[in-house]
N, C-alpha and C positions, 0 to 999 in steps of 0.2 A: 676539589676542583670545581670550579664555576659550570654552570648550567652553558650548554650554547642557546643564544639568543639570538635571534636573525629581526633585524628591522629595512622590513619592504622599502621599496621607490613606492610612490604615489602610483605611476605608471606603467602601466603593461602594455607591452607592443602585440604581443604574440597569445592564441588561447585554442588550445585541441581538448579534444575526449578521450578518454582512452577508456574502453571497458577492464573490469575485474575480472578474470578467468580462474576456474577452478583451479589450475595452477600455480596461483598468485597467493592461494590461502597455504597458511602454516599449522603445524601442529597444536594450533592455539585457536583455531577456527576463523583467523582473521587474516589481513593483509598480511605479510612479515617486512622485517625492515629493509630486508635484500631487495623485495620488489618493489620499496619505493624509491632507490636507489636506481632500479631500471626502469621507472616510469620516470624518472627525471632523467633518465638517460635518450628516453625514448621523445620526450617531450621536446631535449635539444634536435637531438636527430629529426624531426619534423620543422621544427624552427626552421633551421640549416637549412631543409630545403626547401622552404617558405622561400627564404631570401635567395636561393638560386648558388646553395653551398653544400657544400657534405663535411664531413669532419677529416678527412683527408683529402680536402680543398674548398678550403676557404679563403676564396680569391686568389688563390695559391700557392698556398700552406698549407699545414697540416694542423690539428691543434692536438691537446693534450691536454685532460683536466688535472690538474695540478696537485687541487684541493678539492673537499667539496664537506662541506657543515647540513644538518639536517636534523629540523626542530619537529619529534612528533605531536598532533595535538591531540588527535581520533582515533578510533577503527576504523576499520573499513571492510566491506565484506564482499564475498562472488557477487555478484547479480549489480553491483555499485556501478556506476560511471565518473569517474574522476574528471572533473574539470580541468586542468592543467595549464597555467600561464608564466611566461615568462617577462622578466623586466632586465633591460642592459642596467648594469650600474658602472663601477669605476670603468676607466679606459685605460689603459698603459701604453707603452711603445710598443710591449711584446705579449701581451694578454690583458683579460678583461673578465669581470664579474659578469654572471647568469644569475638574477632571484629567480626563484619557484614558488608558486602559491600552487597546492594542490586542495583542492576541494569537492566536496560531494553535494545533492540537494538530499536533504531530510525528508522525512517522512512528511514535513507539513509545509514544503517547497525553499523552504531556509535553505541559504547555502551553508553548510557547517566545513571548518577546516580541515584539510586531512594531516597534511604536512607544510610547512614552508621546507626550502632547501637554499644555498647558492654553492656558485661553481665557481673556480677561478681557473679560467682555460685560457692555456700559453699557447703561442705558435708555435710550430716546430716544421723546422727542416727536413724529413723522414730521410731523405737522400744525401743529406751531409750532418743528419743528428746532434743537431745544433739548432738552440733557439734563435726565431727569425720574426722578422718585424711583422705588425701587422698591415698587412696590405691596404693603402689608401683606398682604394675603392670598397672592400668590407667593412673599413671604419667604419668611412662614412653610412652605408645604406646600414649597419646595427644602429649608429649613431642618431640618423633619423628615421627609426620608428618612432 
């Protein structure tokens, strides 16, 4: 089976911190892949309300991540601060691509990579459970950052 391979957009609209907590480390002394799974979960979730949204309303819808791919490159340890940014990619009628660039500063202020990720979050209807278009005004404002 082929490697997943994630190739970033140029641009990032969106960039949070998020610290490493002792409960982020695994029986292996470092990050585990679960929690970088909730740090890109966490990092949408602050996007969203960046732009004046939540994940069960967004512009009003709901959405639903579909899929979601993730390339590790590093460790990462307690005491870390994750950089965390987000880039919009494809747009659809009824969802759309999230990249993740997750990164740390090194001991000698380099940023080294932690993980890249993307998402591909559908809209959804939660009250008629049925996927639902994305709402012009959300388009647009992910559209232009």
């Amino acid at each position: 089976m082929a490697r997943i391979k994630i190739e970033l957009p140029a641009k990032f609209c969106f960039t949070t911190r998020i610290p490493v907590r002792i409960t982020d480390i695994n029986f292996g002394g470092h990050v585990g892949n679960d929690t970088i799974l909730s740090i890109v979960h966490e990092t949408r979730a602050q996007f969203f309300k960046h732009c004046g949204y939540d994940e069960l309303n967004f512009g009003g819808v709901g959405t639903i991540m579909s899929d979601v791919a993730i390339e590790y490159k590093n460790q990462t340890y307690y005491g870390d601060e994750i950089i965390s940014s987000i880039a919009i990619g494809e747009i659809t009628k009824v969802a759309f691509d999230l990249f993740y660039k997750l990164e740390k500063k090194s001991s000698t202020g380099e940023m080294v990579p932690v993980a890249l990720a993307k998402t591909w979050m559908v809209c959804y209807d939660y009250d008629q459970k049925k996927l639902a278009t994305i709402p012009e005004e959300a388009k647009n404002k992910i559209k232009g950052l």
